[in-house]
N, CA, C and O atoms as a GROMACS GRO file, in nm:
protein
  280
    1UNK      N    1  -9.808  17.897   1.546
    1UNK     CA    2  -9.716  17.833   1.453
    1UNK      C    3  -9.633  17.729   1.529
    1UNK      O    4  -9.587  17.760   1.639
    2UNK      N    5  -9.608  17.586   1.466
    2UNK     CA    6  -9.585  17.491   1.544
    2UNK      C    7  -9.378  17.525   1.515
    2UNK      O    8  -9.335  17.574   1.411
    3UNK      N    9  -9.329  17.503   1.582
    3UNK     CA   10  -9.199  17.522   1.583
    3UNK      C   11  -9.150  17.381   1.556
    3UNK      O   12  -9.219  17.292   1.606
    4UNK      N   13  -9.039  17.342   1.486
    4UNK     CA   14  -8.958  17.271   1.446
    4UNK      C   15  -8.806  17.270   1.437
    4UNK      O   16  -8.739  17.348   1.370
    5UNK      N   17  -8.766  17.186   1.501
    5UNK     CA   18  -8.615  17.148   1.572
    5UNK      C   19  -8.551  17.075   1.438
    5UNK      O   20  -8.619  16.983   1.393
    6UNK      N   21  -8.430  17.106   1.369
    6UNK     CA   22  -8.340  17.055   1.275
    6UNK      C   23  -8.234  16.987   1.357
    6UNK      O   24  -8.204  17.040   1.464
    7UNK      N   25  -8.170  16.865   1.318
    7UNK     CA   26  -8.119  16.780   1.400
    7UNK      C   27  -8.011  16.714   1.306
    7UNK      O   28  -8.026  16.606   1.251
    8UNK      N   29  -7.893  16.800   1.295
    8UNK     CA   30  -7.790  16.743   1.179
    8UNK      C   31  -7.742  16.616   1.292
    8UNK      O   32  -7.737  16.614   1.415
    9UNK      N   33  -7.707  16.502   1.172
    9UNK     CA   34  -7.634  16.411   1.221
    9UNK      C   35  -7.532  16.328   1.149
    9UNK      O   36  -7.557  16.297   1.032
   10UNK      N   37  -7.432  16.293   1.199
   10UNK     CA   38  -7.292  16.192   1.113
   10UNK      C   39  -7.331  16.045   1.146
   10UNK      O   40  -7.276  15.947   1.097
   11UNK      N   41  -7.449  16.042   1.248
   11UNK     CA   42  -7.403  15.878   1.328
   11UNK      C   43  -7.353  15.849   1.422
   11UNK      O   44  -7.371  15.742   1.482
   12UNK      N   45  -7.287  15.930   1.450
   12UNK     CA   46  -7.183  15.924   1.554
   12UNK      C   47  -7.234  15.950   1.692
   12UNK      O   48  -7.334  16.022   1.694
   13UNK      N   49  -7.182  15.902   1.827
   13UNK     CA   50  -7.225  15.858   1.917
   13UNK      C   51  -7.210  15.970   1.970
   13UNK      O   52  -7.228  15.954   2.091
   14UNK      N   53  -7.184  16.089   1.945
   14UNK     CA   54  -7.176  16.254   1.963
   14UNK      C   55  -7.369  16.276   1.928
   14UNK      O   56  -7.468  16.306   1.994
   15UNK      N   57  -7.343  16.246   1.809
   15UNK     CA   58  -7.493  16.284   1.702
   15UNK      C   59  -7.576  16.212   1.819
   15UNK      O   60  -7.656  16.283   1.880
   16UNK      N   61  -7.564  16.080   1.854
   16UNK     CA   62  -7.689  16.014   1.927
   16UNK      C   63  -7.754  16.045   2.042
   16UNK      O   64  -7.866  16.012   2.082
   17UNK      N   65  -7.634  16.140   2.110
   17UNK     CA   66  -7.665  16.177   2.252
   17UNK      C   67  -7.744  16.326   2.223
   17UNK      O   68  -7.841  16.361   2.290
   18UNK      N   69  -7.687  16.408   2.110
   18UNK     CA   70  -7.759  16.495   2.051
   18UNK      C   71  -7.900  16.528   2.008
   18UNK      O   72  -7.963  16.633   2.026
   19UNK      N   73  -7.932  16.422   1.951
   19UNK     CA   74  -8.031  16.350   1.933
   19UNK      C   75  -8.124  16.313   2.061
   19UNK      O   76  -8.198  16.386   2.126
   20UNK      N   77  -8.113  16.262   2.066
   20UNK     CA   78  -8.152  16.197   2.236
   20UNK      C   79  -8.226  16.401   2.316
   20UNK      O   80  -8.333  16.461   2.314
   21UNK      N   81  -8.121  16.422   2.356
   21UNK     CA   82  -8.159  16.559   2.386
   21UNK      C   83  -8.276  16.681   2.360
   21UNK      O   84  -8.348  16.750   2.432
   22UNK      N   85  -8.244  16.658   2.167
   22UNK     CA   86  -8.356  16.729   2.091
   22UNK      C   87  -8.458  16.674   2.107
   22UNK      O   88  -8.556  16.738   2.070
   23UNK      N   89  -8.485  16.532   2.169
   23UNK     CA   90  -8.642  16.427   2.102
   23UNK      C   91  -8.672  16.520   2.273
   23UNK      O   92  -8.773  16.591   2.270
   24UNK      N   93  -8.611  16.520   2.379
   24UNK     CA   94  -8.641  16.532   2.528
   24UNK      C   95  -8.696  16.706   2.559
   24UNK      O   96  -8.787  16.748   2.630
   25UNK      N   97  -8.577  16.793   2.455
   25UNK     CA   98  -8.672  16.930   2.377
   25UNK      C   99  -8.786  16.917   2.336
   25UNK      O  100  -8.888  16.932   2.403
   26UNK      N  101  -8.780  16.894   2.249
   26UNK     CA  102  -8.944  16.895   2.140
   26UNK      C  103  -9.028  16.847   2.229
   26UNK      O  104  -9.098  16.932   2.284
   27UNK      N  105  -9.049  16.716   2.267
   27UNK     CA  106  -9.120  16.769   2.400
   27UNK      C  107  -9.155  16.848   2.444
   27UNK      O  108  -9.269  16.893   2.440
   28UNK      N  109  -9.043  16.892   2.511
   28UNK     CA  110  -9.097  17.014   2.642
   28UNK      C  111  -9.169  17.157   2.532
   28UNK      O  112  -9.262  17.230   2.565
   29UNK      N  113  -9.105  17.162   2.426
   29UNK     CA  114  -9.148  17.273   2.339
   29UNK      C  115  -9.306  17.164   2.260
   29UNK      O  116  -9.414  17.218   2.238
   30UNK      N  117  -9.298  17.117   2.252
   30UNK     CA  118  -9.414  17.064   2.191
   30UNK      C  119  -9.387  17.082   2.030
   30UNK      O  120  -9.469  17.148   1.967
   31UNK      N  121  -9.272  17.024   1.961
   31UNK     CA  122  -9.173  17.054   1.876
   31UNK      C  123  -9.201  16.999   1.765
   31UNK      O  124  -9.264  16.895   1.786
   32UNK      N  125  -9.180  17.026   1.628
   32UNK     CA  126  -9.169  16.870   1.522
   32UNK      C  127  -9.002  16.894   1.547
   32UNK      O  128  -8.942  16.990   1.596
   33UNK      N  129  -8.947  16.745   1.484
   33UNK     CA  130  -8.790  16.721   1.467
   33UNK      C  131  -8.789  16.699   1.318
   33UNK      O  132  -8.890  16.677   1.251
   34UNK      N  133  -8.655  16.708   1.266
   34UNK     CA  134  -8.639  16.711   1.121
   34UNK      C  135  -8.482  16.662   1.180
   34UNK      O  136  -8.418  16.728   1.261
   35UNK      N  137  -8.443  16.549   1.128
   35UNK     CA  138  -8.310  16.509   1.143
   35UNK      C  139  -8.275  16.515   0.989
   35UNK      O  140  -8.355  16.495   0.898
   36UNK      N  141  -8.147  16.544   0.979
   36UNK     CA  142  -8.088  16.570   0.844
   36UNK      C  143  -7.916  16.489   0.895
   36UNK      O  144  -7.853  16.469   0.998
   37UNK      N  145  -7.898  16.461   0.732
   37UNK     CA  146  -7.772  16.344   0.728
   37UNK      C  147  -7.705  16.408   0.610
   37UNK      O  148  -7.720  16.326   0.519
   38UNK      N  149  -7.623  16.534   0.552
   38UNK     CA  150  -7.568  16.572   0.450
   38UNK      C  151  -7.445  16.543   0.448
   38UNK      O  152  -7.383  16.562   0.553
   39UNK      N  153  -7.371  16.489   0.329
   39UNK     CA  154  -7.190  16.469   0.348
   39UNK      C  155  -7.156  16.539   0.150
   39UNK      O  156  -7.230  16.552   0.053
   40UNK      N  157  -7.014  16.566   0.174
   40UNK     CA  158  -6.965  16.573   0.080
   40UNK      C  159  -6.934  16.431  -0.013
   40UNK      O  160  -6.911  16.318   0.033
   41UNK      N  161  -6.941  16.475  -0.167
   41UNK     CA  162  -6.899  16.328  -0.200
   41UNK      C  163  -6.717  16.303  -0.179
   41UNK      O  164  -6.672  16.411  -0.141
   42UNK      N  165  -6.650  16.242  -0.186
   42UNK     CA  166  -6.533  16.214  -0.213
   42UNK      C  167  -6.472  16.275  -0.287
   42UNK      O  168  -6.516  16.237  -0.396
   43UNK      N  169  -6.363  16.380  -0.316
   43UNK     CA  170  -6.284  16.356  -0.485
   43UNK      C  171  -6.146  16.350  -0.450
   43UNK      O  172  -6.098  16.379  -0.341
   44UNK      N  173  -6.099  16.319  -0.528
   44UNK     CA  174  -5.960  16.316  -0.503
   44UNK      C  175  -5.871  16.316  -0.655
   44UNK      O  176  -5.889  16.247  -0.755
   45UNK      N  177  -5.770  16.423  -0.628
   45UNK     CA  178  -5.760  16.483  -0.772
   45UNK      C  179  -5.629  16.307  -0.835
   45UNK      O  180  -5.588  16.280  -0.948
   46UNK      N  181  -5.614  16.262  -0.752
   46UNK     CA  182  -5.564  16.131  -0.827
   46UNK      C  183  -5.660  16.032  -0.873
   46UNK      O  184  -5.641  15.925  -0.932
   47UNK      N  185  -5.748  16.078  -0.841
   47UNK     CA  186  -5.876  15.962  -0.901
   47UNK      C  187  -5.925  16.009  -1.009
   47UNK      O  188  -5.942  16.130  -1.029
   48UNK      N  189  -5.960  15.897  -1.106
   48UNK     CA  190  -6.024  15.959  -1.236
   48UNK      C  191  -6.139  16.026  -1.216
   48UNK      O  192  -6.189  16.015  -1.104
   49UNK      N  193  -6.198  16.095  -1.302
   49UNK     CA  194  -6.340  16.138  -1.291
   49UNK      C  195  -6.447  16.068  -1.304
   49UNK      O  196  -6.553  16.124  -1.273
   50UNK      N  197  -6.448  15.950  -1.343
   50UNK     CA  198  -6.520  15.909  -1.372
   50UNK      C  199  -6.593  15.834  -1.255
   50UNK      O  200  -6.707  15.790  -1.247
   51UNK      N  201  -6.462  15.835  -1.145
   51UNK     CA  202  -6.556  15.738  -1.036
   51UNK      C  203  -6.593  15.866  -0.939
   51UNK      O  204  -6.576  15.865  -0.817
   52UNK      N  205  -6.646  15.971  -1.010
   52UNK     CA  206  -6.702  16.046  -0.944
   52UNK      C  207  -6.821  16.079  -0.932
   52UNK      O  208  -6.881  16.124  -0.834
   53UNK      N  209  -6.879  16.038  -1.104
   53UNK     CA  210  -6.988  16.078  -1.161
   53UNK      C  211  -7.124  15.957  -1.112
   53UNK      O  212  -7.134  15.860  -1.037
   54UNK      N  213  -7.159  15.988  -1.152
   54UNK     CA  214  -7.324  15.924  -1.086
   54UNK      C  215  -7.339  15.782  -1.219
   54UNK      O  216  -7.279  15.782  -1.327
   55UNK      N  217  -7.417  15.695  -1.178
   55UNK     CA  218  -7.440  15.620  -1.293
   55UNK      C  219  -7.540  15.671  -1.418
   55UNK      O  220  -7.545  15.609  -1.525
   56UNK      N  221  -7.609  15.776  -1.394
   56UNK     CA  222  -7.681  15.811  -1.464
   56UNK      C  223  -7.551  15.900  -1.606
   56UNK      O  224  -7.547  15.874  -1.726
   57UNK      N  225  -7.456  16.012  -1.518
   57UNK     CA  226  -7.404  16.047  -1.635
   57UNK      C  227  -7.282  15.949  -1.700
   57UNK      O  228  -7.214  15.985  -1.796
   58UNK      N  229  -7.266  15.832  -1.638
   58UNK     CA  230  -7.204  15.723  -1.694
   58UNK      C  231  -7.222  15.729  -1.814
   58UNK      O  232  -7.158  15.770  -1.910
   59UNK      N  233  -7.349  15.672  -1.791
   59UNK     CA  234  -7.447  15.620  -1.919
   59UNK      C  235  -7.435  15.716  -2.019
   59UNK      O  236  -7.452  15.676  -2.134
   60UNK      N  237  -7.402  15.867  -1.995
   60UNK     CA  238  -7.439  15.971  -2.098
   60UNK      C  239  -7.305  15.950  -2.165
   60UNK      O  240  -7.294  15.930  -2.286
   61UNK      N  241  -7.195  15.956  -2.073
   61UNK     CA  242  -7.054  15.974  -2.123
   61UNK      C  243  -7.010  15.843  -2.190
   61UNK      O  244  -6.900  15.846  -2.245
   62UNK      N  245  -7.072  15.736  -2.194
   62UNK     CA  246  -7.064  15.640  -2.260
   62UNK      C  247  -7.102  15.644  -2.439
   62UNK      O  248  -7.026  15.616  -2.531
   63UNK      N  249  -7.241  15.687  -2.447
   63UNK     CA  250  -7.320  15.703  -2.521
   63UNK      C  251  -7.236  15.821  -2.648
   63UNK      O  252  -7.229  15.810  -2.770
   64UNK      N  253  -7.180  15.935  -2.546
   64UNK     CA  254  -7.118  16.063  -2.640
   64UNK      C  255  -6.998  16.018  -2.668
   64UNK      O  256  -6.945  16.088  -2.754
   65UNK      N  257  -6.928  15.926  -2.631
   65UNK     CA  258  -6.769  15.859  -2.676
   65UNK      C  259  -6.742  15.735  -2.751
   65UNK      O  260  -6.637  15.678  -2.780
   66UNK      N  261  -6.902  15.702  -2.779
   66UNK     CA  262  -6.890  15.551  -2.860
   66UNK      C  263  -6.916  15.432  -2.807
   66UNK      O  264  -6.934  15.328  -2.870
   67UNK      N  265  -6.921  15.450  -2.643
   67UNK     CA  266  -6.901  15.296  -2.593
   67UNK      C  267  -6.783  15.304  -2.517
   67UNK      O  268  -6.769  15.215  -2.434
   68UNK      N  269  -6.674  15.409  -2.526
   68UNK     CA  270  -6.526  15.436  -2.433
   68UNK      C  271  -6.582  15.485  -2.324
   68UNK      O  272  -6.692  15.538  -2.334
   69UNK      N  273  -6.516  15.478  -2.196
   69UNK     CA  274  -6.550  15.522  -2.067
   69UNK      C  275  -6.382  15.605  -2.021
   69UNK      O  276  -6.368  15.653  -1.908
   70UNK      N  277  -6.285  15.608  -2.111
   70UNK     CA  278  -6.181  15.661  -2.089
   70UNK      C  279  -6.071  15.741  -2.190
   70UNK      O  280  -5.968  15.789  -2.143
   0.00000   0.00000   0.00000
């Protein structure tokens, strides 16, 4: 069974040297890599909801209010 290395990253010049490291692993293990990039979205309870939502349920909440977005 071939083993595989997960490789979270922000970008950050922490992440790159990290990175760097795992590619110099897998190697030596004869490895696959899987780099992953997950973040939270934003909220902030002074912000409306709406600039939270995706454009897709825009469109819905548009549609169920008439054309109002507020």
């Amino acid at each position: 069974m071939r083993r595989t290395l997960l490789v979270p990253t922000d970008f950050s010049n922490n992440a790159f040297v990290a990175t760097t490291y795992t590619l110099g692993l897998a190697k030596l293990l004869n490895a696959d890599i899987h780099i992953i990039h997950a973040y939270r979205p934003l909220y902030s309870v002074f912000q409306r909801q709406l600039a939270n939502e995706t454009e897709a349920q825009q469109a819905g909440s548009k549609r169920k209010s008439g054309g109002r977005i507020f």
